[in-house]
PASE-240791 format. One record per atom (N, C-alpha, C): atom name; residue number from 1; x, y, z. Coordinates in pm, 1 decimal. Atoms other than C-alpha are relative to their C-alpha. Layout:
% PASE-240791
site  pos  xx  yy  zz
CA  NUM  X  Y  Z
...
% end
This chain:
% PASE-240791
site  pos  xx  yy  zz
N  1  41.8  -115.7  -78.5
CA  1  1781.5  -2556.9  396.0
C  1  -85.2  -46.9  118.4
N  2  107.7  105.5  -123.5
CA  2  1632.7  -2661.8  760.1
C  2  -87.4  160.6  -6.3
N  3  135.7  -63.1  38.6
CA  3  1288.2  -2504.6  750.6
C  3  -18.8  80.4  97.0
N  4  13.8  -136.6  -47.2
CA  4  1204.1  -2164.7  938.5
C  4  -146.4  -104.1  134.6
N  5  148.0  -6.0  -37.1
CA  5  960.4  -2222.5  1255.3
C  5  -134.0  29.7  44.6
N  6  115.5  -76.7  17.7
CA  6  589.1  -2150.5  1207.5
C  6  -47.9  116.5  116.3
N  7  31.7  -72.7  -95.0
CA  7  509.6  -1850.7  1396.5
C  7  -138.7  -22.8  14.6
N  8  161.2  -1.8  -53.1
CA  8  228.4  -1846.4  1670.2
C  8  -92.5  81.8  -63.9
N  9  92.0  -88.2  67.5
CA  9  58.0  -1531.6  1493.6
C  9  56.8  24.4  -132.8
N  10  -62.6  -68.4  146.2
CA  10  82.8  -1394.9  1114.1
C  10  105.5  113.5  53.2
N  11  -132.0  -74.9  -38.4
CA  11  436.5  -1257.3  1095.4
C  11  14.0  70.6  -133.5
N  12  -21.6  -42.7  127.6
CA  12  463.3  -990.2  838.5
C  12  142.5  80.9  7.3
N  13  -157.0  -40.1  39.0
CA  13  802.4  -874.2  690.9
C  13  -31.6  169.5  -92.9
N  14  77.6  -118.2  36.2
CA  14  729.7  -505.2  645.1
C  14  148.6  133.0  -13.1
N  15  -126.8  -77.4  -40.8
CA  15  947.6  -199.6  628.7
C  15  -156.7  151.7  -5.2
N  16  81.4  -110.9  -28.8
CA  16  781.0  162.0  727.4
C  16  -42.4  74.0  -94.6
N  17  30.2  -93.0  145.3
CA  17  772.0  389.1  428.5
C  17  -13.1  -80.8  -134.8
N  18  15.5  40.6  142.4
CA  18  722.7  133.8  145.8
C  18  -179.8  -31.2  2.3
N  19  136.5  -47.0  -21.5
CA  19  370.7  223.9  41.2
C  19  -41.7  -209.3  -55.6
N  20  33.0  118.6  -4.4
CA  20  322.8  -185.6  -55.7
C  20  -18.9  -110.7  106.7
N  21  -25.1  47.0  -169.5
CA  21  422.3  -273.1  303.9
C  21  -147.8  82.7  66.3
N  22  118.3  -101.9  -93.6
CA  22  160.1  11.5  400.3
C  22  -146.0  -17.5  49.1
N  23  137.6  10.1  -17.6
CA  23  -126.1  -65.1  235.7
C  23  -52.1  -180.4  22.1
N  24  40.8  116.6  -59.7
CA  24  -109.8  -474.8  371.0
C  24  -24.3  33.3  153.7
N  25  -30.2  -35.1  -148.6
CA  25  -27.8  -345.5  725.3
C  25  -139.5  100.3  9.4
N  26  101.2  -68.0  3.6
CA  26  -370.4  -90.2  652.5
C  26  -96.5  -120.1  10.0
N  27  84.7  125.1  8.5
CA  27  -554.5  -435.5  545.7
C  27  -29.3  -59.4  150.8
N  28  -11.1  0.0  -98.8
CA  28  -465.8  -602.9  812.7
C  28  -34.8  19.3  145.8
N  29  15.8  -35.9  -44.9
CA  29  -506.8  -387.8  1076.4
C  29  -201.8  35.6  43.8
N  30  152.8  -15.8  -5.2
CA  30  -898.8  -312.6  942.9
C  30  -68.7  -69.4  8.3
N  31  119.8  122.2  5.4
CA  31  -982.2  -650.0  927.2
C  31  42.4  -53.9  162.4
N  32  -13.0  27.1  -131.2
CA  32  -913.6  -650.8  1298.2
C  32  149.5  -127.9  78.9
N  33  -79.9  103.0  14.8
CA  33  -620.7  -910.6  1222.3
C  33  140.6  -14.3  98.1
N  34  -131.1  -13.2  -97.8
CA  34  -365.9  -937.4  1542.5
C  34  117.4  -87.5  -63.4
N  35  -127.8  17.0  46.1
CA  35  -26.6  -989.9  1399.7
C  35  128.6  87.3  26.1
N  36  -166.5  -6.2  -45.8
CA  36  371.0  -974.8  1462.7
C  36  33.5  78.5  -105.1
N  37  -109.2  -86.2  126.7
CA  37  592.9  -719.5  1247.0
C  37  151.3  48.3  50.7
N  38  -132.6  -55.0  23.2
CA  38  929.0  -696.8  1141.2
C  38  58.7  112.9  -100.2
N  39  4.9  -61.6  116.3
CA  39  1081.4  -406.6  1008.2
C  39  106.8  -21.7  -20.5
N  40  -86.2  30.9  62.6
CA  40  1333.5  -499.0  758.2
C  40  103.3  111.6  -63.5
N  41  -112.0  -84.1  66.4
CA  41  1634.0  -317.1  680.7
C  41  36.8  -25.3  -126.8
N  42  56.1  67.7  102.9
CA  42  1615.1  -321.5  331.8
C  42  234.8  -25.4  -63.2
N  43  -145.4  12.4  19.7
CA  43  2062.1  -281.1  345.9
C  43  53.6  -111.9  76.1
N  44  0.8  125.9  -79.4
CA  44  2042.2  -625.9  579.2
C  44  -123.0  -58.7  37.5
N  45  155.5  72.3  -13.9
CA  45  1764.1  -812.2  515.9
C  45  39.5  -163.1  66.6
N  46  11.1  118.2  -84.5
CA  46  1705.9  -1092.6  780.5
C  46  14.5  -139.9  -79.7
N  47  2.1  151.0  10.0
CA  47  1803.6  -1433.7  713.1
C  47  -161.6  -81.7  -32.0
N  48  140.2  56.8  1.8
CA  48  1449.9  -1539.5  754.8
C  48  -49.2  48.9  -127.6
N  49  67.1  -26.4  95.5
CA  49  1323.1  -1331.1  491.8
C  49  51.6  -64.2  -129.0
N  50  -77.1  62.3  110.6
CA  50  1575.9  -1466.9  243.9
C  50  -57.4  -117.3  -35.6
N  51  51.2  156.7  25.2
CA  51  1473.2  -1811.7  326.3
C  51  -160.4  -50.7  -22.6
N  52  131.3  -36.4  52.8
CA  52  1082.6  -1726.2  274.4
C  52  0.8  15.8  -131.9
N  53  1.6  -39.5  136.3
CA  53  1094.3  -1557.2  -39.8
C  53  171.5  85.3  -14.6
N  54  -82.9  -17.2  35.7
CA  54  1394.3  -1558.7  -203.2
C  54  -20.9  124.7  -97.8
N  55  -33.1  -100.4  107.8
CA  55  1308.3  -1215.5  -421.7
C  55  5.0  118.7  132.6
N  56  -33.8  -77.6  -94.4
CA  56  1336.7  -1057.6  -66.7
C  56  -62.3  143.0  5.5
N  57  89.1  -117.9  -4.2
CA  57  1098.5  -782.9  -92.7
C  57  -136.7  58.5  101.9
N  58  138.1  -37.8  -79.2
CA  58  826.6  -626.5  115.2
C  58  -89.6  30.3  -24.2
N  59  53.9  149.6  -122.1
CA  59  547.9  -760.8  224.8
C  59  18.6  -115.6  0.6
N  60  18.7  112.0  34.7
CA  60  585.4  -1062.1  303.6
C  60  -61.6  -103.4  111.0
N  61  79.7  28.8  -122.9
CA  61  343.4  -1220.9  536.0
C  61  23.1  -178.5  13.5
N  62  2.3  154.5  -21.7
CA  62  443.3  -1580.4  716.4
C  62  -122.4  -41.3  67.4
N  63  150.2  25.3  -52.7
CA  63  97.3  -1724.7  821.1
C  63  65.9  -155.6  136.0
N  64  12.9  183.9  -104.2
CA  64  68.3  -2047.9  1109.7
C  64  -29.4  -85.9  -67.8
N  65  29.0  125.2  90.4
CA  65  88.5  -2351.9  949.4
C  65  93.7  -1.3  -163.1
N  66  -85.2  12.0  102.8
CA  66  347.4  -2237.1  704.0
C  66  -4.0  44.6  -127.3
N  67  13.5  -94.7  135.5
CA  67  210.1  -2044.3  409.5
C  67  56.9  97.3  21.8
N  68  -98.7  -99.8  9.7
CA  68  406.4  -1766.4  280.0
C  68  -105.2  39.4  -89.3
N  69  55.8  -138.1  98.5
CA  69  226.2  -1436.4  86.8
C  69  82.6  68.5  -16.9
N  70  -111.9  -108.5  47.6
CA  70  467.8  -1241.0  -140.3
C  70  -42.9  109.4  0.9
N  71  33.4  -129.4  47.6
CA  71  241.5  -988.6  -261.9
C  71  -77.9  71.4  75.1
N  72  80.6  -47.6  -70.1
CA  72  66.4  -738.7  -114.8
C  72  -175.1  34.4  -51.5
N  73  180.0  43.0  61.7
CA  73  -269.0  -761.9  -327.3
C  73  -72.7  -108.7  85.9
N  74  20.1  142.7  -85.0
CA  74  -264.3  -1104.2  -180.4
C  74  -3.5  -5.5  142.3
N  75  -4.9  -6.4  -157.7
CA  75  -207.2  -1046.0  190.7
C  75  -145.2  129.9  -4.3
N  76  171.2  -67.3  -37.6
CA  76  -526.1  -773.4  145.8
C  76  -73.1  -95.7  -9.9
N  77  127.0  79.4  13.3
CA  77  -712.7  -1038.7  19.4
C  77  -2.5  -132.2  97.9
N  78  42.5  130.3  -106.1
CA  78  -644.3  -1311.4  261.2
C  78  -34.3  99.7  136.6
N  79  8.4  -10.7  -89.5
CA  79  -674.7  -1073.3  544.1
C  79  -166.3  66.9  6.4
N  80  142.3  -92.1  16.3
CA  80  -1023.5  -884.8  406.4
C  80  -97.5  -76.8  -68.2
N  81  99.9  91.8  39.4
CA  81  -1184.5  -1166.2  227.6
C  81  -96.3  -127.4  81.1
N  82  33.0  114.6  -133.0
CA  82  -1231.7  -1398.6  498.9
C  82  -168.7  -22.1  36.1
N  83  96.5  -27.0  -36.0
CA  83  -1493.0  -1251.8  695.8
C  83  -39.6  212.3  -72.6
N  84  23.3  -146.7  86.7
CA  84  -1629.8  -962.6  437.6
C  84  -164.5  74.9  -32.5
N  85  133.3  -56.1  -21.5
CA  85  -1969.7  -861.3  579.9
C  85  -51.4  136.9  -49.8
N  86  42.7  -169.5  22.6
CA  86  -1930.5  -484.4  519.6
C  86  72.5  14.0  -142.4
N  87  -16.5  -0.7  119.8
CA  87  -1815.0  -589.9  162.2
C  87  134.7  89.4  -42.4
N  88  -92.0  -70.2  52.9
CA  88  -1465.0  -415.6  169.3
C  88  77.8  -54.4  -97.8
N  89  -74.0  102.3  97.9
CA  89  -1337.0  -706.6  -28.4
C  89  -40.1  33.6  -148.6
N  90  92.4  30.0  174.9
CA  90  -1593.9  -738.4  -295.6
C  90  -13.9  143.5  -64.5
N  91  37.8  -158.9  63.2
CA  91  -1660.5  -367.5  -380.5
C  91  100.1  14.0  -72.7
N  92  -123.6  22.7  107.5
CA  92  -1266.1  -395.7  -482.1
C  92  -26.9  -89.5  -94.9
N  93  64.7  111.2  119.1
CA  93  -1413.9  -646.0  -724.9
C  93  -18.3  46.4  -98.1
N  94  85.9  -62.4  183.9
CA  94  -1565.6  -380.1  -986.4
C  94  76.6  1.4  -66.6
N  95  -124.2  3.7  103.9
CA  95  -1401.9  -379.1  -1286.5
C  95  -5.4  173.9  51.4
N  96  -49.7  -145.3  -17.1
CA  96  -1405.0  18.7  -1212.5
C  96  95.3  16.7  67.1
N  97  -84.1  14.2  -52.5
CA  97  -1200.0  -70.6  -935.0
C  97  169.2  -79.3  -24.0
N  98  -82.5  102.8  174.4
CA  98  -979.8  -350.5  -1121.4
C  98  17.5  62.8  -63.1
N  99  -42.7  -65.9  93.6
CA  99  -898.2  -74.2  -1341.8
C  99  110.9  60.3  86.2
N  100  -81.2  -121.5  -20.0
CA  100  -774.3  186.7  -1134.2
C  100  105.0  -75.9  119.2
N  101  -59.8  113.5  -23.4
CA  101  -626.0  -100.1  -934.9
C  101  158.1  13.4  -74.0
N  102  -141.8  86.8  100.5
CA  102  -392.6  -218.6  -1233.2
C  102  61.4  151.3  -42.4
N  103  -37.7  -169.9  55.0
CA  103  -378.8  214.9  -1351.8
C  103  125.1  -16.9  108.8
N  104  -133.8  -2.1  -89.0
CA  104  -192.2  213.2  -1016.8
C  104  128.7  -8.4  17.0
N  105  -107.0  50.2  -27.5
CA  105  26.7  -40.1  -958.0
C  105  83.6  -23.5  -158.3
N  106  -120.8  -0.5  160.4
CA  106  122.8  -46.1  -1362.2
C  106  54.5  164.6  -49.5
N  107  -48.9  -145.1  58.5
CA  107  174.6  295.6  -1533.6
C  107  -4.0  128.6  60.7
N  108  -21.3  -142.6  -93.3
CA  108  133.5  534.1  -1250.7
C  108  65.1  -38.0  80.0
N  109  -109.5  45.9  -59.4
CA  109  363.3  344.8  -1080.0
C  109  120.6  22.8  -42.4
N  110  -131.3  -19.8  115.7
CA  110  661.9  361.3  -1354.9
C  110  -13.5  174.6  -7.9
N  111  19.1  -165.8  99.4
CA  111  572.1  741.8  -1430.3
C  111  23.7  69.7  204.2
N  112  -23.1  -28.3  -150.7
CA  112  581.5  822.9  -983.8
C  112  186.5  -46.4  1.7
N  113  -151.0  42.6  -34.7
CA  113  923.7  620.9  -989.0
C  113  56.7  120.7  -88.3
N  114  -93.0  -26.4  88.5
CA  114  1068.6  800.3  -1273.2
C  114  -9.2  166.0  51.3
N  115  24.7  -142.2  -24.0
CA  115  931.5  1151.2  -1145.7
C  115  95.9  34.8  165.4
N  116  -18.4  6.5  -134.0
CA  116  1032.0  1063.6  -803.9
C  116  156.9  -42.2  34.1
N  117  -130.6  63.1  -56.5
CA  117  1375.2  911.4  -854.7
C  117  79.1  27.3  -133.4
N  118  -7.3  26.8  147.6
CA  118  1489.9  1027.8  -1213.4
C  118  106.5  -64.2  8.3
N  119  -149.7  96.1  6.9
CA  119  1869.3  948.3  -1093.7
C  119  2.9  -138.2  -9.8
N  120  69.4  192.1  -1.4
CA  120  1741.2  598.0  -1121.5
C  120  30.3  -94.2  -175.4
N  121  76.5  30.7  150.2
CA  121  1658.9  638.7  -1458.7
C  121  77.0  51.5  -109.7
N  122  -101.2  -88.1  115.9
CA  122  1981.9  791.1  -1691.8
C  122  -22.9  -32.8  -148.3
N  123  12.7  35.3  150.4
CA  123  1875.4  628.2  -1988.4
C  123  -140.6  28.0  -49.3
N  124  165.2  -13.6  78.0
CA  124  1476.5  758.8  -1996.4
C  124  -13.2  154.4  -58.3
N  125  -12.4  -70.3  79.0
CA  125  1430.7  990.9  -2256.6
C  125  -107.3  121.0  53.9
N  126  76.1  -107.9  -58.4
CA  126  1107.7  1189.6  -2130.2
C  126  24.4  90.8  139.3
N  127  -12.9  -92.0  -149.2
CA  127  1172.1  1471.9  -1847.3
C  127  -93.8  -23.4  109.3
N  128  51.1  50.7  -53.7
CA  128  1056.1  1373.0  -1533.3
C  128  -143.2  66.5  71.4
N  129  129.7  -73.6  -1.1
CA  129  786.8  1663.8  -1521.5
C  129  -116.2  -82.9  -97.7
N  130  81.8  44.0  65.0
CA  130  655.8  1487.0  -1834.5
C  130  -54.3  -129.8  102.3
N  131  46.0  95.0  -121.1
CA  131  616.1  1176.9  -1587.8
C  131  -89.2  34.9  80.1
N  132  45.6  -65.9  -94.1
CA  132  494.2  1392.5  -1355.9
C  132  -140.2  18.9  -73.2
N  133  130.7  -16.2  21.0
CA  133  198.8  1489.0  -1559.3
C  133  -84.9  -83.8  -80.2
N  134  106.1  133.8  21.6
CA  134  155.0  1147.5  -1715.6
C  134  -102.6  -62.6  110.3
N  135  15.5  71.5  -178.5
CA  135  101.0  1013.3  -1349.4
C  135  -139.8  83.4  42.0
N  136  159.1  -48.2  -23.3
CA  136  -217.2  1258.5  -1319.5
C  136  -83.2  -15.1  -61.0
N  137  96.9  49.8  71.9
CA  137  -365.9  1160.1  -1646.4
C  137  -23.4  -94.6  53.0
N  138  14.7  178.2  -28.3
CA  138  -333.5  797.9  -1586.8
C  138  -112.2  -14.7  96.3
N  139  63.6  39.1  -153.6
CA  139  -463.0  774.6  -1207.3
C  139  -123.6  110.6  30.9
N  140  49.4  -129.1  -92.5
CA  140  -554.6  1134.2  -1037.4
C  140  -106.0  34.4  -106.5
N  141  160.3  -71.0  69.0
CA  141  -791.9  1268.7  -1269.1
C  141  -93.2  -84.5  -48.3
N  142  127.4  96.8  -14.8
CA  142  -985.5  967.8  -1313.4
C  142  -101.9  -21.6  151.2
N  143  22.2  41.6  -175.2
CA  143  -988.9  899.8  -941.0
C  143  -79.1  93.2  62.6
N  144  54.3  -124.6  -47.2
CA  144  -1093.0  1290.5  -924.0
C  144  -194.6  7.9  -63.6
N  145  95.1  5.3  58.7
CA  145  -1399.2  1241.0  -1114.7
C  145  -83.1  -118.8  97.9
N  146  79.1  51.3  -90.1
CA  146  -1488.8  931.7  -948.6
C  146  -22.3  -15.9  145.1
N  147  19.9  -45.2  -108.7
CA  147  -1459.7  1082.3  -599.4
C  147  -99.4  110.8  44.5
N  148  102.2  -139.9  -34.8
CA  148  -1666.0  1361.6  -699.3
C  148  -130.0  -64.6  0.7
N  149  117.5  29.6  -25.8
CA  149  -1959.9  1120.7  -653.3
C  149  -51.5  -70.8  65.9
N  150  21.5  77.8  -179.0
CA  150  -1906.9  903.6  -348.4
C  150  134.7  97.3  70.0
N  151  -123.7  -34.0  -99.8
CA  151  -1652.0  982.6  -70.5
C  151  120.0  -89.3  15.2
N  152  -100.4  95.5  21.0
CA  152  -1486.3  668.1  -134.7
C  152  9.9  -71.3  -154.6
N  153  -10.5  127.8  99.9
CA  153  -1361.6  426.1  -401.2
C  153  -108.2  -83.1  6.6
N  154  127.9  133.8  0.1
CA  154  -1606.0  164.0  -223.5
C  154  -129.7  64.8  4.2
N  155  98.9  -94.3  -30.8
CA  155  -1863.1  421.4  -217.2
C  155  21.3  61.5  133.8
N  156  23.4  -103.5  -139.2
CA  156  -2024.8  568.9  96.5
C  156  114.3  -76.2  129.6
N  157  -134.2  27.1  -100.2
CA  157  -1738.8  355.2  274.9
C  157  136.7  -61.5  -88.9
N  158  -148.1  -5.4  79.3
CA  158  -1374.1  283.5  188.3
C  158  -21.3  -191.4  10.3
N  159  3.7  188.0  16.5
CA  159  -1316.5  -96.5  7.2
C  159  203.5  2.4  -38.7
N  160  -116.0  47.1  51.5
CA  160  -956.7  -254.2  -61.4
C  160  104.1  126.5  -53.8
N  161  -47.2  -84.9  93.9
CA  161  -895.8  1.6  -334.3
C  161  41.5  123.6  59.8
N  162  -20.4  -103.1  -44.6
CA  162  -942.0  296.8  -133.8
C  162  190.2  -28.9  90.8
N  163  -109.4  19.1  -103.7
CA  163  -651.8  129.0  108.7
C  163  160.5  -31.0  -96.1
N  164  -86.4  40.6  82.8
CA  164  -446.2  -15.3  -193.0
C  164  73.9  116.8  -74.3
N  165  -57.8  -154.1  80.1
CA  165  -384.7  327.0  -386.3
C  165  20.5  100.8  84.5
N  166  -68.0  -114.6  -68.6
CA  166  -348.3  557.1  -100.9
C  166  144.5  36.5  48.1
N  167  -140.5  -35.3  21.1
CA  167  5.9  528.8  -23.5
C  167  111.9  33.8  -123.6
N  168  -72.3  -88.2  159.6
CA  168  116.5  575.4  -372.3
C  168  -75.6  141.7  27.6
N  169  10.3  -139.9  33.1
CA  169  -60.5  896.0  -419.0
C  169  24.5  55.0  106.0
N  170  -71.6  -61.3  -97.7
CA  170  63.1  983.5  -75.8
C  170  170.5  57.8  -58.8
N  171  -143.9  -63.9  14.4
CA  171  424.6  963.3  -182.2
C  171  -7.8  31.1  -130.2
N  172  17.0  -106.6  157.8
CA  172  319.7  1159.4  -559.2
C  172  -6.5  96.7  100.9
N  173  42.1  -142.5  -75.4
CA  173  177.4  1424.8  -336.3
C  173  151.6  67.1  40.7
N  174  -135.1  -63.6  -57.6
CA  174  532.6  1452.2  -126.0
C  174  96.3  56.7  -122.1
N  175  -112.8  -22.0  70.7
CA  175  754.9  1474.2  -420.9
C  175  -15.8  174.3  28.0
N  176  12.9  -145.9  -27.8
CA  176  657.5  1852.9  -450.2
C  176  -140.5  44.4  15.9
N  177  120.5  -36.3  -34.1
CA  177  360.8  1925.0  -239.0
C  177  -48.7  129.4  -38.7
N  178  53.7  -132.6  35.5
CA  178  337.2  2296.8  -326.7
C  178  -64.5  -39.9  -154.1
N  179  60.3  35.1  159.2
CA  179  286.5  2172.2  -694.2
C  179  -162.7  -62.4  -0.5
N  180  121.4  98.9  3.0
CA  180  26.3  1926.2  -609.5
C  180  -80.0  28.3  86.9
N  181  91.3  -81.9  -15.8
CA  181  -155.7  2165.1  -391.5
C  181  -114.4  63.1  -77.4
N  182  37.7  -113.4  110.7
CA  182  -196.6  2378.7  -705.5
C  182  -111.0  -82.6  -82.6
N  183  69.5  72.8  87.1
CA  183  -383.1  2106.2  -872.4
C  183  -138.6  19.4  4.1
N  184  84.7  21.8  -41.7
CA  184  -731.9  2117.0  -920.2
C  184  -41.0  -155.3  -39.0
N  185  69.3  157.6  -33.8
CA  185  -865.5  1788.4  -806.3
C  185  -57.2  -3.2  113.3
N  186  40.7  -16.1  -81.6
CA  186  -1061.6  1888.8  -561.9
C  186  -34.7  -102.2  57.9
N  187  57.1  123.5  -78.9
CA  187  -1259.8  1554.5  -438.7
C  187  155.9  -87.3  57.0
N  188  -137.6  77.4  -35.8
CA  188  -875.8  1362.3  -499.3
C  188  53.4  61.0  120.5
N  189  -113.8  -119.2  -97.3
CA  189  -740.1  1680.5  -266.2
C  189  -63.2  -54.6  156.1
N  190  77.0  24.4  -180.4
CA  190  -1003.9  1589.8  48.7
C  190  -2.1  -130.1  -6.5
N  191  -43.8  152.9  -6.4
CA  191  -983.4  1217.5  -23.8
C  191  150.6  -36.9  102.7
N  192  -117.3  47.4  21.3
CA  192  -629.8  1206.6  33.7
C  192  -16.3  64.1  183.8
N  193  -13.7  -34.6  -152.7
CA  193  -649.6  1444.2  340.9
C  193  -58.9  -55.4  114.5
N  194  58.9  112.9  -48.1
CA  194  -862.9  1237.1  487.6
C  194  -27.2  -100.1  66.0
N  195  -101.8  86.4  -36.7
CA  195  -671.3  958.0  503.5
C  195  165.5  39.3  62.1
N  196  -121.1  28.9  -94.4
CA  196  -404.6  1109.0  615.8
C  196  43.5  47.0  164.4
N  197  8.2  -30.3  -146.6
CA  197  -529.0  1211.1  963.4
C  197  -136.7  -116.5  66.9
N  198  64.3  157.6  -26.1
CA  198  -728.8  862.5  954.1
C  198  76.3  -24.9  98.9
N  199  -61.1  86.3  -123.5
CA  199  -667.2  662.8  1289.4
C  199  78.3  -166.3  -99.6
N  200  -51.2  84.6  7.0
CA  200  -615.3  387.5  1099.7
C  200  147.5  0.9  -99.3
N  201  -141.8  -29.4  21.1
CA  201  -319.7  547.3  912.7
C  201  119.3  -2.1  102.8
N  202  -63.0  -26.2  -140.2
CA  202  -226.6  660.2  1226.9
C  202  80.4  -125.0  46.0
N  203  -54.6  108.3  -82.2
CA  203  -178.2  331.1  1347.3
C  203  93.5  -119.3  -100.5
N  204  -59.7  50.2  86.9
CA  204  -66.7  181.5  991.0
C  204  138.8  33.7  24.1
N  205  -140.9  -57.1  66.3
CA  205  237.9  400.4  1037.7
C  205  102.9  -12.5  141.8
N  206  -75.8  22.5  -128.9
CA  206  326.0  266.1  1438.0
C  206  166.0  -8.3  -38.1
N  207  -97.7  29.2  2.7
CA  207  673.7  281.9  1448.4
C  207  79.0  -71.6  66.7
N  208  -11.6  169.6  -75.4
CA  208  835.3  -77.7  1529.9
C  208  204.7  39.2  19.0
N  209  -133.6  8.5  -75.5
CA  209  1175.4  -103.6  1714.4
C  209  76.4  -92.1  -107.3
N  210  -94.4  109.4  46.4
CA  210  1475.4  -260.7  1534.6
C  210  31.1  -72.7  5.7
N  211  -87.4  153.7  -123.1
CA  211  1586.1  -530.1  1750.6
C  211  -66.1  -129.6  -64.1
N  212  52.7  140.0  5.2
CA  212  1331.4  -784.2  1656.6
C  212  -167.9  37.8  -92.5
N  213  121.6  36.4  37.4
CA  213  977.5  -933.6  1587.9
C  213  -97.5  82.5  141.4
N  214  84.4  -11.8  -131.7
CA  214  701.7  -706.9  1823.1
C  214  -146.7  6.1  -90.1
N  215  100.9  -24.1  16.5
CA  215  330.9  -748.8  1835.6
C  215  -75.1  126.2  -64.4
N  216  97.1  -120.8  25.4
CA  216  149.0  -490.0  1648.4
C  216  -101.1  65.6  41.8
N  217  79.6  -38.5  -43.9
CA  217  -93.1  -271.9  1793.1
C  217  -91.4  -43.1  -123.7
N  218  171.2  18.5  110.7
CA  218  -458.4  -359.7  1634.5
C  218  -128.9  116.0  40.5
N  219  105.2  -97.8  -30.4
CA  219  -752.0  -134.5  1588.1
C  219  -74.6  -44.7  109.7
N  220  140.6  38.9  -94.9
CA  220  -1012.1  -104.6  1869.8
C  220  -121.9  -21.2  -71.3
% end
């Protein structure tokens, strides 16, 4: 295989609506981090990406000098650990956080897919409402409790966590927003809104041309 070569800036392999792509491209972006993005067609995925990581998935961030980041835990933490003065790194550190962390990306993850895609799923025995209201034990009503006593995950400002779990419960919310209106979770309900007229969503969610590799806009 002749070897891929090193791009001048971090080149991340991203696609628009995958909330794992979202919340690196959120990272990123907050830690002031100027970088290149491709968005990947996930029905013709680039040559390049193949030859990076062969499980071909998004994110996948090529750094200068030739390191490759599969995951997107990992591309927050190289892009927010660095320089982590205002502690958005470390606050993701608590085990409180580390919980609702792993709540996330493990069993409210599986219980969102299955609610969200049941045709996916012909062989799972529970109805995908039951999913549906596993997916609020698990996550949302923990999350609702511990919002009702800061404004953020990281407290009085948003850490990792806050950036890591918001695109999942973004796309729970969409499945059937009238439903998840109805909910009471009040703190989860203004959390969420929140973020989603945040600038730096705003700018998480630039929409990148097909053709190629373009510079990303970065926060001011």
């Amino acid at each position: 295989m002749i070897p891929l070569p090193e791009p001048q800036l971090p080149r991340l392999y991203t696609f628009r609506r995958c909330p794992y792509a979202m919340r690196a491209r959120m990272a990123l972006l907050e830690a002031r981090c100027e970088f290149e993005a491709l968005e990947v067609s996930l029905r013709d995925k680039p040559a390049s990406l193949l030859a990076l990581s062969p499980k071909a998935t998004v994110p996948v961030l090529h750094l200068p000098g030739g390191r490759v980041i599969e995951e997107s835990w990992d591309i927050m933490r190289w892009a927010l650990s660095g320089s982590d003065a205002e502690g958005r790194w470390s606050r993701a550190q608590s085990p409180e956080n580390l919980d609702l962390l792993a709540r996330n990306d493990g069993e409210f993850k599986r219980h969102l897919d299955r609610w969200k895609y049941p045709q996916r799923y012909p062989a799972e025995t529970l109805a995908p409402e039951a999913h549906r209201d596993r997916a609020v034990e698990v996550l949302l009503q923990p999350m609702d409790a511990r919002l009702s006593l800061t404004p953020f995950l990281g407290g009085e400002q948003p850490c990792a966590t806050d950036w890591a779990v918001f695109p999942f419960i973004r796309q729970f919310a969409a499945v059937d927003p009238e439903w998840f209106d109805a909910l009471h979770l009040p703190s989860l309900h203004a959390w969420l809104k929140a973020w989603l007229i945040h600038p730096l969503f705003n700018a998480c969610m630039h929409k990148l041309p097909a053709d190629g590799v373009r510079l990303f806009p970065c926060m001011d």
